[in-house]
C-alpha positions as CSV (number, residue, x, y, z in Angstrom):
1,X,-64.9,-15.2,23.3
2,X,-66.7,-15.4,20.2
3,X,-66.8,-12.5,17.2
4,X,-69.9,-10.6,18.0
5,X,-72.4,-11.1,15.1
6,X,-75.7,-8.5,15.0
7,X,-78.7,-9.7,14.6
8,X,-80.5,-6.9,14.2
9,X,-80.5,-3.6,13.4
10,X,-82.9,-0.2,13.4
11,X,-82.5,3.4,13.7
12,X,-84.2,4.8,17.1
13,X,-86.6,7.7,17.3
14,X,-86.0,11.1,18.7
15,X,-87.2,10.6,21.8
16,X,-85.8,7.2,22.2
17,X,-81.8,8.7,21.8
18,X,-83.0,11.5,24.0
19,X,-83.3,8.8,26.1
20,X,-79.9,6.8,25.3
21,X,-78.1,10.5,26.4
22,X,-80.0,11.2,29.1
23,X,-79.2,7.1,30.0
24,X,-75.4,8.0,29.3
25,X,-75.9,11.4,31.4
26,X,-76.1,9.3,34.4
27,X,-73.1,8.0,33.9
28,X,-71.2,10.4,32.5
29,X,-72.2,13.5,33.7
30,X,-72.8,16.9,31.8
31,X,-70.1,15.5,29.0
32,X,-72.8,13.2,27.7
33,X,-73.7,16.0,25.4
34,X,-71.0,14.6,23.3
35,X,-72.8,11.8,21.8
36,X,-75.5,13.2,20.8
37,X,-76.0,12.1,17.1
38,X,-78.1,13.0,14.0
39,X,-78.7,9.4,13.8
40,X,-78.4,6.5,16.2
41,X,-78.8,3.0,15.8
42,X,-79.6,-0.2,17.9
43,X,-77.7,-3.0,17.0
44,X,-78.9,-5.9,19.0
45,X,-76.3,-9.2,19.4
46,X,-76.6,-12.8,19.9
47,X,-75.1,-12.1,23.2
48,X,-75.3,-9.8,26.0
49,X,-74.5,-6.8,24.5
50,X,-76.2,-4.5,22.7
51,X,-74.1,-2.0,20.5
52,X,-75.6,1.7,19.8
53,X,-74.1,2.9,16.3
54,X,-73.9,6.8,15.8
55,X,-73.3,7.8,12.3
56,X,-72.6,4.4,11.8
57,X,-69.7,4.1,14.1
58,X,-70.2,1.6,17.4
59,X,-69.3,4.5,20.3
60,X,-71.7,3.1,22.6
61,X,-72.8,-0.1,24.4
62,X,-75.0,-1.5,26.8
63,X,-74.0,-4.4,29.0
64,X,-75.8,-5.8,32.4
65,X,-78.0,-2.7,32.0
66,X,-75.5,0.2,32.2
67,X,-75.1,2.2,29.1
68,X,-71.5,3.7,28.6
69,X,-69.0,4.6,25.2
70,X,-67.1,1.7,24.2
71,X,-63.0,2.8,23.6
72,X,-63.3,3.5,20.0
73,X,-66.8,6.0,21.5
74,X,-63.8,7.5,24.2
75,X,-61.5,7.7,21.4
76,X,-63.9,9.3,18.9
77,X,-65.5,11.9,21.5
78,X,-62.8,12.1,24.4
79,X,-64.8,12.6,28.0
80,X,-62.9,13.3,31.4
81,X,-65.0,11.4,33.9
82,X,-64.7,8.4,35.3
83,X,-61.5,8.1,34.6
84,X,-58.8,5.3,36.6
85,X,-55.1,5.6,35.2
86,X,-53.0,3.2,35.6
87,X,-48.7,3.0,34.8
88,X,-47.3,1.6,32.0
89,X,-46.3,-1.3,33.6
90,X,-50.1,-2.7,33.6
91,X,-50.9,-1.7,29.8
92,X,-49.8,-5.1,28.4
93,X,-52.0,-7.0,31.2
94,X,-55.0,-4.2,30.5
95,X,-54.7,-5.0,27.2
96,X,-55.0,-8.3,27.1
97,X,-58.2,-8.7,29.2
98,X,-56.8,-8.4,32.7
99,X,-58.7,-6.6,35.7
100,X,-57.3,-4.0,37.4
101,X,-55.2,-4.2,40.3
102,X,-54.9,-1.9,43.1
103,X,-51.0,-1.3,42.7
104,X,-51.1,-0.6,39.0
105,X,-53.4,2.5,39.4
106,X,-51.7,5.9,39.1
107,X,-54.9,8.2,39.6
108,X,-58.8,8.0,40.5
109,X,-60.9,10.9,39.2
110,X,-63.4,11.4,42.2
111,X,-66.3,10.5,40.7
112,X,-65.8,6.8,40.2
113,X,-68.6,4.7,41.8
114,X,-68.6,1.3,43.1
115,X,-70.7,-0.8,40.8
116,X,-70.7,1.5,37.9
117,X,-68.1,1.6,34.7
118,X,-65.2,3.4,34.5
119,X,-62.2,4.2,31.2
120,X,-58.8,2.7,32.0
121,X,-56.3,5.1,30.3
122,X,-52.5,4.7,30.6
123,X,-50.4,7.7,32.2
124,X,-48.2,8.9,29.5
125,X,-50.9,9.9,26.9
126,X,-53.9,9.4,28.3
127,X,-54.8,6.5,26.0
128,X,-57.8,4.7,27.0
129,X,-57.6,0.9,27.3
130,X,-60.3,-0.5,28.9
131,X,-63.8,-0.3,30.3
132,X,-64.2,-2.0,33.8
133,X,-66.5,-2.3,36.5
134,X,-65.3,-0.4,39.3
135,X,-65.6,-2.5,43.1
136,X,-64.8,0.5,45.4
137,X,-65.8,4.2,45.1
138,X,-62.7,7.0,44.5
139,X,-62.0,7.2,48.1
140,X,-61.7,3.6,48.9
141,X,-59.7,2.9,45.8
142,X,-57.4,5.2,46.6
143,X,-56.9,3.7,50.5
144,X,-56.9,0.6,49.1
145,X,-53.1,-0.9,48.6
146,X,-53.5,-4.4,47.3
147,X,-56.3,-6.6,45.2
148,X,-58.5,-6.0,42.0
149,X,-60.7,-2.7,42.1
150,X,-61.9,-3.1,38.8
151,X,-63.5,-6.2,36.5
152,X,-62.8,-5.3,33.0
153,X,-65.5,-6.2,30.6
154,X,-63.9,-4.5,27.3
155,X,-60.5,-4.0,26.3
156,X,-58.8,-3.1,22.9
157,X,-58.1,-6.1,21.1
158,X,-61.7,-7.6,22.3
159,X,-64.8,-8.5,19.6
160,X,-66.3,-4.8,20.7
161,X,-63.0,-3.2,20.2
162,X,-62.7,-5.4,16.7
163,X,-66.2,-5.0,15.3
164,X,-66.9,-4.1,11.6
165,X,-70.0,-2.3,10.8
């Protein structure tokens, strides 16, 4: 994929990233306190994402309409929900773009949702690798014992992940 290039760029109003938390609330829970910023910024791409910059640090981004922190944002402000965590032998293929696939996954916190995104972390540390689109909810991940569960759309190594602001 092509480097991400912004377009624009503008600071949002109060009410606006009162909003963007209450947005990431939804999908994060009570723990979207976190990202609560003095100052938050839009930066809108050529493409179909949309970064959110607080104190000028890309730890949020919108994609197909659901808001959630990008891995340098899980990184920066660590959150326990939503979680799927995977062994070690997956992290090179998580790394490098791959979805997830049902026999790599360690754990499922119980709040994963079908349809909504989720952090890939690896089991030793707890080092987040990816955000994916989860295809099952908790319960049917975890009966699941074969196939992809998850579509990653943003891994380290990717034009999010490599940004400079």
């Amino acid at each position: 994929m092509a480097p991400i290039t912004i377009r624009k760029r503008h600071t949002v109003r109060k009410g606006e990233a009162a909003e963007i938390v209450r947005r990431l609330g939804e999908e994060l829970g009570e723990e979207a306190g976190i990202f609560a910023a003095g100052r938050i910024e839009v930066a809108e791409t050529g493409g179909p994402i949309r970064l959110y910059l607080l104190d000028r640090r890309p730890l949020l981004f919108e994609r197909d309409g659901v808001l959630f922190p990008t891995l340098q944002g899980a990184i920066a402000r660590p959150f326990s929900a939503r979680r799927v965590t995977v062994d070690m032998g997956a992290v090179p293929y998580v790394v490098n773009g791959a979805d997830i696939m049902r026999p790599g996954i360690v754990a499922v916190t119980d709040d994963v949702r079908a349809a909504h995104p989720v952090l890939v972390v690896e089991e030793r540390h707890g080092k987040p690798l990816a955000v994916c689109i989860a295809r099952l909810d908790a319960e049917a991940m975890r009966a699941e014992t074969a196939g992809k569960v998850c579509r990653n759309i943003h891994h380290v190594g990717d034009e999010i992940w490599s940004l400079e602001v």
